[in-house]
N, CA, C and O of each residue as an XYZ file, in Angstrom:
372
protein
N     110.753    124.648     99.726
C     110.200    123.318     99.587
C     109.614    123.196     98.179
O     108.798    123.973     97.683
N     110.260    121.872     97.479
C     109.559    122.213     95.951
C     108.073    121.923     95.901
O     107.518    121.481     96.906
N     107.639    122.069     95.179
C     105.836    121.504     95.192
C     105.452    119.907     94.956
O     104.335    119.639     94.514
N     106.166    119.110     95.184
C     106.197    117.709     95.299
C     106.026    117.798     96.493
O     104.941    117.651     97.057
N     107.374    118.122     97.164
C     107.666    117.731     98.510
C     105.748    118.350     99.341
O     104.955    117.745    100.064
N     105.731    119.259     98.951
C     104.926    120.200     99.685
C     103.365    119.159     99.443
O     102.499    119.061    100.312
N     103.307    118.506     98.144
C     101.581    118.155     98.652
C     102.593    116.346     98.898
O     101.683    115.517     98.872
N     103.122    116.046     98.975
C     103.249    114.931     99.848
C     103.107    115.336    100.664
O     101.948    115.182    101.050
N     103.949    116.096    101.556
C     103.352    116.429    103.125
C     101.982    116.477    103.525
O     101.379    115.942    104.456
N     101.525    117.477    102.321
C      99.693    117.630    102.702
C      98.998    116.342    102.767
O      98.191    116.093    103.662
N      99.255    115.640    101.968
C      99.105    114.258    101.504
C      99.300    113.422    103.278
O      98.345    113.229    104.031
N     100.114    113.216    103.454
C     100.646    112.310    104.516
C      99.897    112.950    105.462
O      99.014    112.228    105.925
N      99.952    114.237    105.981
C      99.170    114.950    107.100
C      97.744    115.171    107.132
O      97.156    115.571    108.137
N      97.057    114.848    105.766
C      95.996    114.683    105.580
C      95.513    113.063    106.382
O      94.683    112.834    107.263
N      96.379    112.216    105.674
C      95.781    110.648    106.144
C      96.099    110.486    107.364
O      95.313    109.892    108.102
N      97.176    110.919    107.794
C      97.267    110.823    109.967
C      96.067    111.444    110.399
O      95.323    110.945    111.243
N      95.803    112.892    109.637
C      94.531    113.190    110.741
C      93.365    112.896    110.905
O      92.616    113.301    111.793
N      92.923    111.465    109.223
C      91.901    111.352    108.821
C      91.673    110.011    109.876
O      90.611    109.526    110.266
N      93.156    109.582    110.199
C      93.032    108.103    110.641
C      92.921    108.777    112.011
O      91.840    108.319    112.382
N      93.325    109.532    112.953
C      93.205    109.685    114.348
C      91.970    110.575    113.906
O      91.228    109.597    113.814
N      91.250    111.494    113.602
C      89.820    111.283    113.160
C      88.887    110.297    113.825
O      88.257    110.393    114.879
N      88.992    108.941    112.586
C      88.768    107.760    112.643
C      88.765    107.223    114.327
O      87.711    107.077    114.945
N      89.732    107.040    114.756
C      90.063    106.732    115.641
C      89.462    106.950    116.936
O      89.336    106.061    117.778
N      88.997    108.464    117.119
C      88.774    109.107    118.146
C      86.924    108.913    118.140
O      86.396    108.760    119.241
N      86.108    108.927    116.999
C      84.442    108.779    116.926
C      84.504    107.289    116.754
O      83.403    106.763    116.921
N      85.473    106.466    116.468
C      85.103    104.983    116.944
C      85.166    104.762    118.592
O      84.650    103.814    119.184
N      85.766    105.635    119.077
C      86.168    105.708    120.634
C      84.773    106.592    121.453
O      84.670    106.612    122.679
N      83.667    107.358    120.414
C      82.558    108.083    120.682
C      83.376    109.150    121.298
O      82.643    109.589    122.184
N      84.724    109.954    121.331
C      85.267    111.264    121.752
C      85.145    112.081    120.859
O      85.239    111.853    119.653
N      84.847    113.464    121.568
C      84.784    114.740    121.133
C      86.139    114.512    120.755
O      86.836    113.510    120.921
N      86.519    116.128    119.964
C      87.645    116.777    119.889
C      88.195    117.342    121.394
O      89.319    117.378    121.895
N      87.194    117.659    121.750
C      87.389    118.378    122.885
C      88.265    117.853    124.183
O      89.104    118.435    124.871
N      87.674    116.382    124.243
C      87.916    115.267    125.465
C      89.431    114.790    124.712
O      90.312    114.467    125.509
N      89.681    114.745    123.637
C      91.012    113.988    123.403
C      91.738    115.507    123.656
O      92.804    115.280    124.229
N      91.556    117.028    123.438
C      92.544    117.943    123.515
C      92.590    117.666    125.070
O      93.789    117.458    125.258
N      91.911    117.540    126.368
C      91.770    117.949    127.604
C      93.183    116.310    127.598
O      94.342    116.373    128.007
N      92.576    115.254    127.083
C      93.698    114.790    127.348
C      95.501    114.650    126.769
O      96.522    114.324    127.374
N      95.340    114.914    125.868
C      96.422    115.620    125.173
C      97.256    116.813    125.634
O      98.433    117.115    125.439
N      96.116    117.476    126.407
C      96.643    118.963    126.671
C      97.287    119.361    125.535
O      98.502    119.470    125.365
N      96.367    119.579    124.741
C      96.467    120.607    123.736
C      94.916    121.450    123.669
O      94.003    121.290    124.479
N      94.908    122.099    122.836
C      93.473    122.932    122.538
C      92.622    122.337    121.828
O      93.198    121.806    120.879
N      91.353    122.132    121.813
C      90.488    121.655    120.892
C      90.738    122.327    119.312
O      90.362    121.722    118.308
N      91.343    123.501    119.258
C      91.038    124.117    117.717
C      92.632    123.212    117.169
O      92.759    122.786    116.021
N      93.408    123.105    117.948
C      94.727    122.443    117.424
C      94.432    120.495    116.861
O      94.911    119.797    115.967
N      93.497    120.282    117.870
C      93.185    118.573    117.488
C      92.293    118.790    115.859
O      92.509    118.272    114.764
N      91.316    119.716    116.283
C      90.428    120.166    114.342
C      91.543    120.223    113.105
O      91.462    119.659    112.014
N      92.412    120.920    113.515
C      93.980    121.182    112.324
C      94.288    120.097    112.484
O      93.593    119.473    111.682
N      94.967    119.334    113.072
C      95.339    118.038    112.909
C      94.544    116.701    112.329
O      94.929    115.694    111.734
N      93.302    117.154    112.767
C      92.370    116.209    111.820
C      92.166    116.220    110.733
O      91.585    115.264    110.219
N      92.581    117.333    109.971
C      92.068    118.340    108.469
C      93.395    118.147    108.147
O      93.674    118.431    106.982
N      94.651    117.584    109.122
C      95.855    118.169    107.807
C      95.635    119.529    107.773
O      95.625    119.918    106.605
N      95.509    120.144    108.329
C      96.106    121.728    107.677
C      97.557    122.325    109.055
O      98.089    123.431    109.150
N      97.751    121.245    109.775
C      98.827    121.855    110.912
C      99.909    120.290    110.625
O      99.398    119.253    110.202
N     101.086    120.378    110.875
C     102.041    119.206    110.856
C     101.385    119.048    112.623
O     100.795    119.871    113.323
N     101.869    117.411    112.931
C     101.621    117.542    114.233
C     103.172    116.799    115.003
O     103.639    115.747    114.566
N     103.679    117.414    115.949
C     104.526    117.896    116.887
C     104.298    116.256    117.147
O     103.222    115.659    117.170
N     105.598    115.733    117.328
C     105.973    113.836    117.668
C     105.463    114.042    118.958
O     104.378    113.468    119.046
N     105.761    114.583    119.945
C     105.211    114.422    121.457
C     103.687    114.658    121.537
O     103.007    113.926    122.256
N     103.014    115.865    120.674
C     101.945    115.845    120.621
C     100.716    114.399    120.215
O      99.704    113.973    120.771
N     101.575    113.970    118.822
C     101.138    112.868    118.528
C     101.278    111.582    119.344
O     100.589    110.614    119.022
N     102.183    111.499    120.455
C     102.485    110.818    121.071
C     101.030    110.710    122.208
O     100.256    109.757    122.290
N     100.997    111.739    122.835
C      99.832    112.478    123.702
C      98.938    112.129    123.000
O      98.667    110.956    123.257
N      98.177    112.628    122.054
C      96.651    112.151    121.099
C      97.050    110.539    120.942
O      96.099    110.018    121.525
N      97.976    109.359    120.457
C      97.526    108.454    120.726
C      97.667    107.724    121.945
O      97.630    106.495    121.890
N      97.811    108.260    122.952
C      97.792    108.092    124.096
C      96.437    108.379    124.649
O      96.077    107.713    125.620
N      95.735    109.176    124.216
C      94.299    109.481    124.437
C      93.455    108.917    124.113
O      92.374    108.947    124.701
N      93.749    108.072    122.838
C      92.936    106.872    122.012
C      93.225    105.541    122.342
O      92.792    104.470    121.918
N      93.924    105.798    123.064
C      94.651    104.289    123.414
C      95.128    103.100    122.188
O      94.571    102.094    121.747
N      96.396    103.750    121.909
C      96.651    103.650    120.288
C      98.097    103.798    120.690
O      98.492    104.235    121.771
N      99.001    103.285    119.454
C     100.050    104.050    118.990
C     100.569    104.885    118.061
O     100.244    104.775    116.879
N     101.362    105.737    118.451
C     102.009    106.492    116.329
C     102.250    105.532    115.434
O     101.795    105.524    114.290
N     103.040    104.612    115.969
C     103.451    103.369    115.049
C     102.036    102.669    114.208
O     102.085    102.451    112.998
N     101.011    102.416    114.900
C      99.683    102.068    114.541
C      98.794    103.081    113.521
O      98.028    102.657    112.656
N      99.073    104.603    113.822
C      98.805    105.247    113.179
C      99.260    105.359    111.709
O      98.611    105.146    110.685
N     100.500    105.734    111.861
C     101.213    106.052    110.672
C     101.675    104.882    109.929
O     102.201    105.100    108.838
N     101.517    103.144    110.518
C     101.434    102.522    109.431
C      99.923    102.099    108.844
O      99.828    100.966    108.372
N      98.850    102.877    108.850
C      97.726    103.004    108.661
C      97.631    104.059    107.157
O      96.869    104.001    106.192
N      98.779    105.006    107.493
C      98.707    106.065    106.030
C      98.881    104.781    104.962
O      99.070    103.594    105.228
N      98.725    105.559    103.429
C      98.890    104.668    102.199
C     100.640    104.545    102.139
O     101.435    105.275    102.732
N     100.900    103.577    101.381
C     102.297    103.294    101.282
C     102.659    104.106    100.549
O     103.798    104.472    100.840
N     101.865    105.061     98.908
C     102.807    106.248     98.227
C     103.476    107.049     99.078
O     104.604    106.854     99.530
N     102.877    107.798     99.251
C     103.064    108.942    100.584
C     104.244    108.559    101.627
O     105.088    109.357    102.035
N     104.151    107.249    101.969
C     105.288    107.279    102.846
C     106.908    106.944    102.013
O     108.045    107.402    102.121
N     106.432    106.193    101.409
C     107.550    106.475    100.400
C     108.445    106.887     99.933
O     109.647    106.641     99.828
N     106.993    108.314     99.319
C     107.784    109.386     98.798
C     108.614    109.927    100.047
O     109.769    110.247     99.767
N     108.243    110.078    101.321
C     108.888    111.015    102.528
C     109.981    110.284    103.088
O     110.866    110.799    103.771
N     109.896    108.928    102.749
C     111.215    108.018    102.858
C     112.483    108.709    102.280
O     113.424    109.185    102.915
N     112.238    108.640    100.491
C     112.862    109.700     99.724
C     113.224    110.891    100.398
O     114.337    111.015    100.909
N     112.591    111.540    100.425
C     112.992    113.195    100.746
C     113.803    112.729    101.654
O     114.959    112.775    101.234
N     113.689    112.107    103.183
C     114.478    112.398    104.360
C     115.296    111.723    103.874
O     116.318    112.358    104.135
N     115.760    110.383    103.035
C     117.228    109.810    102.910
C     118.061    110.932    102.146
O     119.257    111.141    102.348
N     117.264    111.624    101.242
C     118.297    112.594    100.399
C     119.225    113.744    100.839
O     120.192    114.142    100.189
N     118.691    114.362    102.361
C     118.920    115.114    102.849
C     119.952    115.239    103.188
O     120.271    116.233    103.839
């Protein structure tokens, strides 16, 4: 992965987790209460909030399902560079 590609990703996975973050203490939920509903682990929802884990489409599906939200809502919430750029990458492929 060249080092473009690589902090766009960080980039993009940073602002999904900042916005379901967001999302979840406007809702007054732990980490904890959105993993129990997610069924995932609380330390996996923390990585996903931080951007430091990609997050799994079904997973993300599950967490905004817990917020009572959509991905679609989410991810057109990131900045428009970022998506952009990942527009790029996946058409080139």
């Amino acid at each position: 992965m060249s080092p473009r590609r690589r902090r766009t990703s960080r980039i993009f996975r940073q602002q999904v987790g900042a916005r379901l973050k967001q999302l979840r203490q406007t809702l007054n939920l732990s980490q904890e209460e959105v993993a129990w509903e997610a069924d995932v682990a609380q330390g996996s929802i923390s990585n996903y909030e931080t951007g430091r884990n990609d997050i799994p489409l079904s997973v993300l599906v599950a967490i905004c399902q817990a917020l009572n939200t959509s991905p679609i809502e989410v991810l057109s919430s990131v900045t428009e560079r970022p998506l952009e750029v990942t527009a790029e990458l996946v058409s080139s492929r």
